[in-house]
N, C-alpha and C positions, 0 to 999 in steps of 0.2 A: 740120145732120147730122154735121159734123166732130167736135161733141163727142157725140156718142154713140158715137165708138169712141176717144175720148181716153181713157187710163190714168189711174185713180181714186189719188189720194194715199194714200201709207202711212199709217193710222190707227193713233196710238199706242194701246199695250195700256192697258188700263184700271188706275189703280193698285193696285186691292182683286185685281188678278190677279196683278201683277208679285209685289205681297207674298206673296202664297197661297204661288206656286210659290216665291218666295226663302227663304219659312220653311221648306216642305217642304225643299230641298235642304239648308239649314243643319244641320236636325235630322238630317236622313240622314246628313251629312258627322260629325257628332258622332258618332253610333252605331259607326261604325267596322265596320258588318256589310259593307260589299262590298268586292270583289276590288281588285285596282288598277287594271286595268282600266277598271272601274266606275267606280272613285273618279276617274281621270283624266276622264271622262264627266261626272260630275256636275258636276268642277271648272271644265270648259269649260263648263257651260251653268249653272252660278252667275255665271262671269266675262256672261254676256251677259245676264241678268236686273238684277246691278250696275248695267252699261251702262244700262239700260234705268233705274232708279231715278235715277240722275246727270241720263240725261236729262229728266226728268220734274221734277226741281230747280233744274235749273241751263239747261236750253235746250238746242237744238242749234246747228248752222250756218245750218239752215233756219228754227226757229222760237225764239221767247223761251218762259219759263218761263210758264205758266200758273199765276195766282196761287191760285184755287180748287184747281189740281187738285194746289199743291204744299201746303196745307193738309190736302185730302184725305190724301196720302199718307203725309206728317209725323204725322199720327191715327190712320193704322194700322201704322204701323211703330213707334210706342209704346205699339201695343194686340200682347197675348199675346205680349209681351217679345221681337221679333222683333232689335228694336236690340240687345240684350244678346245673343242668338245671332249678332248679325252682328259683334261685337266681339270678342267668346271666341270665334270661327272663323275671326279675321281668319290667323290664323299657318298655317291649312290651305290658305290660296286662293293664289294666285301673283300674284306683283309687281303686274301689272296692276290685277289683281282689288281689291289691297290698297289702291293708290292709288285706285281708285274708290272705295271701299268708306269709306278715309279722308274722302273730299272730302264721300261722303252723311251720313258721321256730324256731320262740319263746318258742314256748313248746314242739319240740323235744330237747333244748337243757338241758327241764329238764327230760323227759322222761327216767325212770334205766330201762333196759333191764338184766334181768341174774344179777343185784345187778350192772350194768355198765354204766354209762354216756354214750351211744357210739356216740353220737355229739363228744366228746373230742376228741374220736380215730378217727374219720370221719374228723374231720379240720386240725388236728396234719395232718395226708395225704394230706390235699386238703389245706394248706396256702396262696395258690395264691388266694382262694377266701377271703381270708381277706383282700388282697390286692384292689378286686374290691368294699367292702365293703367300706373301709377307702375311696376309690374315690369317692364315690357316692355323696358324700357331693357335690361334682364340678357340680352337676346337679341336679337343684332346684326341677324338678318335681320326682327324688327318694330320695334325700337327706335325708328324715324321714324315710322313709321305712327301708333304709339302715343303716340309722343313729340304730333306732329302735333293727335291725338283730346286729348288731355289740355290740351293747349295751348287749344286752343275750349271745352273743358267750363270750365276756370278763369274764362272770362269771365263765369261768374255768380258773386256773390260767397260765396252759400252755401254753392257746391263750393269756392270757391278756403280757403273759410275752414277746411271738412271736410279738403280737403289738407292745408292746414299743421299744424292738430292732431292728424293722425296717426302713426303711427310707423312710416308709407311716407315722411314728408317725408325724416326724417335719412336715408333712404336717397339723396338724389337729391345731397347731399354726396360721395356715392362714386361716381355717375352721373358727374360734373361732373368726377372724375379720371380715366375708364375714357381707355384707350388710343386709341380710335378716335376721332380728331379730330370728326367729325361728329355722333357721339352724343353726346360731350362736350358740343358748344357745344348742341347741340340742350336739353341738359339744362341747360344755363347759363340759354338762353333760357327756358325754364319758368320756374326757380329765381329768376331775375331779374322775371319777371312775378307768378309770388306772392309778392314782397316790395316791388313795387309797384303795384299795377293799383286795390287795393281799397284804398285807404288805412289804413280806418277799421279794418277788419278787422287788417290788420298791425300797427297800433298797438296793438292786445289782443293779437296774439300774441306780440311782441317783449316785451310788459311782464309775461307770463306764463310767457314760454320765456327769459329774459335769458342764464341763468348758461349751461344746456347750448348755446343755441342761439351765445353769442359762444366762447364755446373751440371749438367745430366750428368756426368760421369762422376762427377763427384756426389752430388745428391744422391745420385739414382744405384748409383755400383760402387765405391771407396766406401759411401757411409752404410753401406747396407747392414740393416742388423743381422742379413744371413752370410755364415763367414766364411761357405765355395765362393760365395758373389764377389766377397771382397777379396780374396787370395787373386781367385781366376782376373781379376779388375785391377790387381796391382801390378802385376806379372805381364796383363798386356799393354797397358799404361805404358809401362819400361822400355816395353820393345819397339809401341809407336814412337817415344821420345828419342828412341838412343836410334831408331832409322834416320840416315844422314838426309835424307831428301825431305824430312819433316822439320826442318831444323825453324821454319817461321813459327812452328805449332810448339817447340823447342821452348824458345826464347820468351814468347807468351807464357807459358805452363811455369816454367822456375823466375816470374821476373813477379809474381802474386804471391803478397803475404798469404791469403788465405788456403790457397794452396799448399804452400809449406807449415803452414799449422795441422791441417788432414793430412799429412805424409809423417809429419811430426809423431803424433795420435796412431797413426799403423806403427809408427815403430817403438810403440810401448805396448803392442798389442802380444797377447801371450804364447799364439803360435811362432814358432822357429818360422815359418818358412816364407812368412806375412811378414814378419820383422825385415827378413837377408831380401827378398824384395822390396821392399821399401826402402830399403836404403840405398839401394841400386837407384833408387828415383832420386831420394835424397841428395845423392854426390852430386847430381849435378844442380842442383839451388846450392849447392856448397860451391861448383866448379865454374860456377857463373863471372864470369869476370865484368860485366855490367850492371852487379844486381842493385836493385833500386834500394833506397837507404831504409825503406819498413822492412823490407825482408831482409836486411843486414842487421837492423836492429834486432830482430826474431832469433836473427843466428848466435849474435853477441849474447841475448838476453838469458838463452837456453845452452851456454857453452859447456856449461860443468855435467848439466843433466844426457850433452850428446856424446861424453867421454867412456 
């Protein structure tokens, strides 16, 4: 008899609901037709629909993620482009909302469906929102959020590849100087993951973007007068050169006087740890066994001063 007056567990909402009402709201919040009022209104009860998709992904305290029902939900939040209104409205929802919001876009894009990434097939269509991602960085208050969403989208190599040959990538070279330490490094982190994650893919882009893509780096990150920029720029320099599948980017990079004069220049620079990296670049314009007769001249020239 005692359980028939026991309290029935909270049943979660159904996902095809959560979605319904998350799309209605997103598209309302677009519209810009209510008061503010209103719109404070809505923004509170998007922030709880979020919640409710996070839990539906990721589990609660109480229970683990159900693995059907985060399939279900993964299939209709890339059905009638729900994920692209929850991305281009992420900058209307508040903090909260936005780190929920980040964390759902996060683990659809590991979510297999039918043995299938369908984030991969869902962005391959919808590239212009990479496009808005890569911008976000220009606006302090989503810059993480987005920074964050683009960070996960990279790990498919299609998108990481659509990134780099765009003309959103050179953008993330000015990203990588903004003021605000946090965005900075956040945009180092990206910037450093697509020019390693995919190998293959870097290796095509490096031998196809050579000329513009090493003068940015050296312009824009070696000479930087701020000196995270240049440590973090030396350090990854080293690691793209010394990856064996980058070896045409290799050969370019150490066969340039002017190059080995900026490596040069790091390594009379007064931190330790900018020095012992740049020399690591340095050995190999030392280890070049073709190198062209200016930049042997360069090494001849400077032999006492690199003893």
């Amino acid at each position: 008899m005692e359980g028939l007056f026991k309290s029935k567990p909270k049943t979660q909402k159904n996902s095809d609901e959560v979605v319904r009402l998350t799309r209605n709201l997103l598209v309302s919040l677009l519209s810009n037709e209510h008061d503010f009022g209103k719109r404070d209104e809505k923004v509170a009860e998007m922030n709880k629909f979020i919640r409710d998709l996070k839990i539906i992904l990721y589990g609660s305290a109480e229970s683990e993620p159900v693995a059907e029902a985060c399939k279900k939900l993964t299939e209709e939040l890339f059905e009638e482009n729900t994920l692209r209104l929850l991305i281009i409205c992420l900058p209307r929802l508040n903090l909260e909302a936005r780190k929920d919001a980040t964390q759902v876009v996060a683990n659809l894009q590991r979510q297999h469906v039918d043995g299938r990434l369908i984030a991969t097939i869902y962005l391959e269509k919808n590239l212009d929102l990479l496009e808005v991602l890569v911008s976000g960085y220009e606006d302090p208050e989503i810059a993480l959020h987005y920074g964050g969403t683009l960070s996960e989208c990279i790990r498919h190599q299609i998108i990481a590849r659509y990134v780099l040959e765009s003309e959103s990538f050179k953008k993330i070279f000015d990203y990588i100087r903004l003021p605000q330490f946090d965005i900075a490094s956040d945009a180092t982190a990206t910037f450093k993951e697509l020019l390693t994650r995919h190998k293959s893919t870097v290796a095509g882009f490096l031998s196809n973007n050579i000329d513009w893509f090493f003068h940015d780096y050296n312009t824009k990150l070696l000479q930087s007068s701020n000196y995270i920029t240049r440590r973090q720029a030396i350090k990854l320099l080293g690691d793209i050169l010394l990856e064996r599948s980058n070896s045409v980017a290799l050969i370019h990079y150490v066969s340039s006087k002017d190059n080995l004069r900026i490596l040069m220049n790091l390594l009379r620079e007064s931190s330790k740890n900018i020095q012992i990296d740049a020399f690591h670049v340095f050995k190999l314009f030392a280890a070049n066994q073709y190198k062209p007769h200016e930049v042997m001249n360069v090494l001849i020239a400077n032999q006492d001063k690199l003893h």
